[in-house]
N, C-alpha and C positions, 0 to 999 in steps of 0.2 A: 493348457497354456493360459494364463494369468497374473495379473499386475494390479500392484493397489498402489495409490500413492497420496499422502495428504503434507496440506501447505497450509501453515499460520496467514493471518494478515497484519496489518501495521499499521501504527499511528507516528505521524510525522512530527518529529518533539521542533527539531531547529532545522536551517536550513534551507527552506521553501524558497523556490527558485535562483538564488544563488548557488543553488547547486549544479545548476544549469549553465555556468560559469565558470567550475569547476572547485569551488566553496566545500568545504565539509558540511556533511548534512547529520542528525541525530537521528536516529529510529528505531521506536520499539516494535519488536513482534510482538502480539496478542492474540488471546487465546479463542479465536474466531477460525475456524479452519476449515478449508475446502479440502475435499476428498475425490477422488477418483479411478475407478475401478475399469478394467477391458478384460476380457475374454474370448474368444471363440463362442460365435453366436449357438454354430448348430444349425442354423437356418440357411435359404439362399440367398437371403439380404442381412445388410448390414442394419444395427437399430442403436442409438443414440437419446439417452433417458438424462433430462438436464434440469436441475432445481435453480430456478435464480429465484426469481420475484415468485415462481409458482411451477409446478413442474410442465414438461415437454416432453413428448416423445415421439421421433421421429425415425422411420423405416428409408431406405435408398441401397442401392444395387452399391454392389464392392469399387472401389475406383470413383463415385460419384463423390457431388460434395453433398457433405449435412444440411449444411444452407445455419448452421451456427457458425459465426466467422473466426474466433478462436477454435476452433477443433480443423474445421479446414484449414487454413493457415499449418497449421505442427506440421499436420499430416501430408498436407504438401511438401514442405518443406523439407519433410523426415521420413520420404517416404518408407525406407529402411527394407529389410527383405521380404518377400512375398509370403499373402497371410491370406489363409481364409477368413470369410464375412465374420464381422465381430460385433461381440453387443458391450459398449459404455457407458457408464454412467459419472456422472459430472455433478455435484451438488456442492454449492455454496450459497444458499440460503441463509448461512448463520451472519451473512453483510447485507444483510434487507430487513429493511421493516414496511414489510406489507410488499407494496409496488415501487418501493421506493429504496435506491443503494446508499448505504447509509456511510460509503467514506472510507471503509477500511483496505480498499486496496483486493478488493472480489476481483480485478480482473488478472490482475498479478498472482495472485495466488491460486488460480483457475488454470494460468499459464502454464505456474509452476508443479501442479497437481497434474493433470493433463499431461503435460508437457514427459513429467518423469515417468506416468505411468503407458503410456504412448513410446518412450525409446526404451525402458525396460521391456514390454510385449515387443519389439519388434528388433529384438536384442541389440539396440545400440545404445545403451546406457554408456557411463564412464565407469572407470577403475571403481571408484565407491558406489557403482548401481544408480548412480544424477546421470542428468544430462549434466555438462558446463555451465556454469552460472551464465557464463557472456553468451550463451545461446539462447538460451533462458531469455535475457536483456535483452537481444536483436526479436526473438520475437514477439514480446510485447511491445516494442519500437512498432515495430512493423505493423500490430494489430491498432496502434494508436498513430498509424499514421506517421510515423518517424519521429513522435515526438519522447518526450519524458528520459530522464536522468537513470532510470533501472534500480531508483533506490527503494520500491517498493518490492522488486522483486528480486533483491539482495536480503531486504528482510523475511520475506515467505521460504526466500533459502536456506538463511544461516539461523535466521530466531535469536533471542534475546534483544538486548541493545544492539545497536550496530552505528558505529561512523561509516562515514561513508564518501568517494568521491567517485566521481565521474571524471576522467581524466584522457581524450580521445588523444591519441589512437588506442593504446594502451588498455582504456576499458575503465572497468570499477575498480575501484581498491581498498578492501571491508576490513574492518577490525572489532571486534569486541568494545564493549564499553563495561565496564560494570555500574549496577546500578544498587545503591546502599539501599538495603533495606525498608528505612523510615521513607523513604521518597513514595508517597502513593500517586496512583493517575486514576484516571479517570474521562470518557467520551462522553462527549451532549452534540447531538444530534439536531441541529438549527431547524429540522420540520423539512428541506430542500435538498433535493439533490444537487449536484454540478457536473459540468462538464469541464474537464479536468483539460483536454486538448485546446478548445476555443480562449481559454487564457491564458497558456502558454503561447500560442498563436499571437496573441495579445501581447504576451510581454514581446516575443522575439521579433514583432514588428516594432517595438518599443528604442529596443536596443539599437537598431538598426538608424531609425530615426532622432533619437536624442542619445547620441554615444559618449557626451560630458556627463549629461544628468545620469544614466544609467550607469556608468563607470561610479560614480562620488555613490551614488544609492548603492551598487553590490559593493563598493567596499568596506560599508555601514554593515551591510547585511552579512559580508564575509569575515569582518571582525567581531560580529555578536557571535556568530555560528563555533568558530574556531576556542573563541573565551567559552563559551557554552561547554563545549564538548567536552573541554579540559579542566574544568573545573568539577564536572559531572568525574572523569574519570578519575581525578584528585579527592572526593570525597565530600567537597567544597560546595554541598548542597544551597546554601543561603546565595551564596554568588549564581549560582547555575539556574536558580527559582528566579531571580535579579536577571538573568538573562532572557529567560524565556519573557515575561514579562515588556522586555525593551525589545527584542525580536518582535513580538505581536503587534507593538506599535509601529514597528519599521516596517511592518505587511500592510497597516491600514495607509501608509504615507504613498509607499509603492502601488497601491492602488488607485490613489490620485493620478498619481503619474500616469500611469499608463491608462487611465479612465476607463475603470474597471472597480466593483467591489468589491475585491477582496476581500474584506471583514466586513459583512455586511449587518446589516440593523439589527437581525437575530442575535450576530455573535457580539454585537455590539451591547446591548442587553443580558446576555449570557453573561460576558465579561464584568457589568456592572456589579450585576449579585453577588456573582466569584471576590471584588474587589471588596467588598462589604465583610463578606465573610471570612478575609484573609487567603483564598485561594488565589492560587497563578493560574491563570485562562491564556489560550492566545487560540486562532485557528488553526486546525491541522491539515496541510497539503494546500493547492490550491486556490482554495476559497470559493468563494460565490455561493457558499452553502455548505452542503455537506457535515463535518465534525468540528468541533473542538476539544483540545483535553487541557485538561485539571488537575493540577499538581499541589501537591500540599505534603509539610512533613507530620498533618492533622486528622486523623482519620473522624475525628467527629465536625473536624469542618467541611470534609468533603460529601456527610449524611448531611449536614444541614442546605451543602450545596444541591444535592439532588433530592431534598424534599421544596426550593426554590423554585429548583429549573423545571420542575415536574408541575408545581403551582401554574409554571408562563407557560404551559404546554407544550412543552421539551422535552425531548427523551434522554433519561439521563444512560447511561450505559457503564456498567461494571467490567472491567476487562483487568487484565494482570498481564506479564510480562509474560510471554510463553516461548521456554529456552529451546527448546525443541525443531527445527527451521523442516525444511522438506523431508518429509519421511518418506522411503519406498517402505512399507507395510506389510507385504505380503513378495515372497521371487515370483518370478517370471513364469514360472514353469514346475508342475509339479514333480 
């Protein structure tokens, strides 16, 4: 008995927290992917072998927790039919640089990886061998504390482009984008992590508190997002570059607002260079740190951007579009 399963990660093109509103969001999958494998240990304990910042390995009696709070969470969850002690393995190392998460969505995609090969081993997969995307979504909610839109883990599912909305009760609702060819990206990594929950916390106390301002700001952001998308899907690259671009500025404005930095001094400098050189920057996700991506229909503008950003002591990062979303890898069962 055996299950493999691997999940892309993603870069947030448009959309960032107006998606949380119910806003179309843009996201590409990249070819960054977590993996994860279960078996039948063999042993009287269970054992849990986990790569983030650097590896882990942990032994605990069958029915205990791991004390990793993603793998307990599923497994509670799902608990699914009874299994002898098993041994997993969990790696997504390829969203770290060093000790540090570098943005693309490792916890989503860990969900997602984990997640499928956890109800495949315990035979409660769906019809196509996945869990449910919306199960999927409720548990990364849940491992973040109930926060986040599940657009990260719509992209570690589906891969490629994707639009995307959040639309409660209802749930997500993903489509394809196509993405022309000439359009390249590109991630730089501002040196900082972020914590992704504490400024969502940030804006949803925002909302709450200034419901005019916040209202006139998402329908700035929910009119770039929606022109974004559809222009991108019309072929209308010059427009869609023009979008991203005014999108980046309407993140540094909503950060005012809500006194917080979302684009901060890194990506602010980042952005600089990019502007020099004819590249479209903006931040991706978030904010407070973590990524941004580089778009260009230039492929020697975006080498001349990452021998810049590499000069400011930036990590420029190479990534491509990766069509491929949650793979089960290996059945269940030999």
């Amino acid at each position: 008995m055996h299950a493999r399963a691997s999940a892309p990660g993603k870069l947030v093109v448009l959309g960032e927290y107006a998606v949380l509103a119910g806003a179309p969001a843009l996201v590409f999958a990249v070819d960054r992917v977590c993996t994860a494998t279960l078996a039948a240990s063999g042993e009287a304990d269970c054992r849990l072998e986990s790569g983030l910042a650097e590896w882990d390995e942990r032994r605990f009696a069958l029915g205990e927790p791991s004390g990793v709070a993603l793998v307990d969470l599923i497994v509670a969850q799902a608990p699914g039919v009874a299994t002898p002690p098993w041994v997993a393995r969990v790696d997504s190392r390829a969203f770290f640089d060093g000790a540090l998460k570098l943005g693309l969505g490792s916890s989503a995609a860990a969900v997602c990886a984990f997640g499928a090969a956890w109800c495949r081993y315990t035979a409660q997969a769906g019809p196509d061998g996945r869990p449910e995307l919306a199960r999927l979504i409720a548990w990364h909610r849940a491992l973040q504390g109930g926060k986040g839109s599940g657009l990260d883990v719509a992209a570690s599912y589906t891969g490629g482009a994707i639009r995307y909305q959040w639309v409660p009760p209802g749930g997500a609702c993903v489509s394809s984008v196509p993405v022309p060819k000439r359009v390249r990206f590109a991630g730089v990594f501002s040196g900082r992590s972020a914590t992704t929950a504490g400024f969502i916390g940030r804006f949803d106390r925002w909302r709450v508190d200034a419901p005019r301002a916040a209202a006139l700001q998402l329908r700035d952001l929910t009119d770039l997002a929606e022109s974004g998308c559809a222009a991108l899907a019309q072929g209308a690259v010059a427009e869609f570059l023009e979008v991203v671009d005014a999108y980046g500025g309407r993140l540094a404005s909503l950060g005012r607002a809500i006194g917080v930095d979302i684009v901060t001094a890194e990506h602010v400098a980042i952005a600089a260079a990019a502007r020099r050189l004819g590249v479209h920057y903006k931040v991706s996700g978030a904010g407070g740190g973590d990524l941004g991506i580089a778009l260009s229909e230039d492929p020697d503008a975006l080498r001349a951007l990452r021998a810049a950003v590499t000069a400011m002591g930036y990590r420029f990062l190479d990534l491509a579009l990766e069509q491929e979303g949650l793979c089960i890898v290996e059945p269940a069962r030999d």
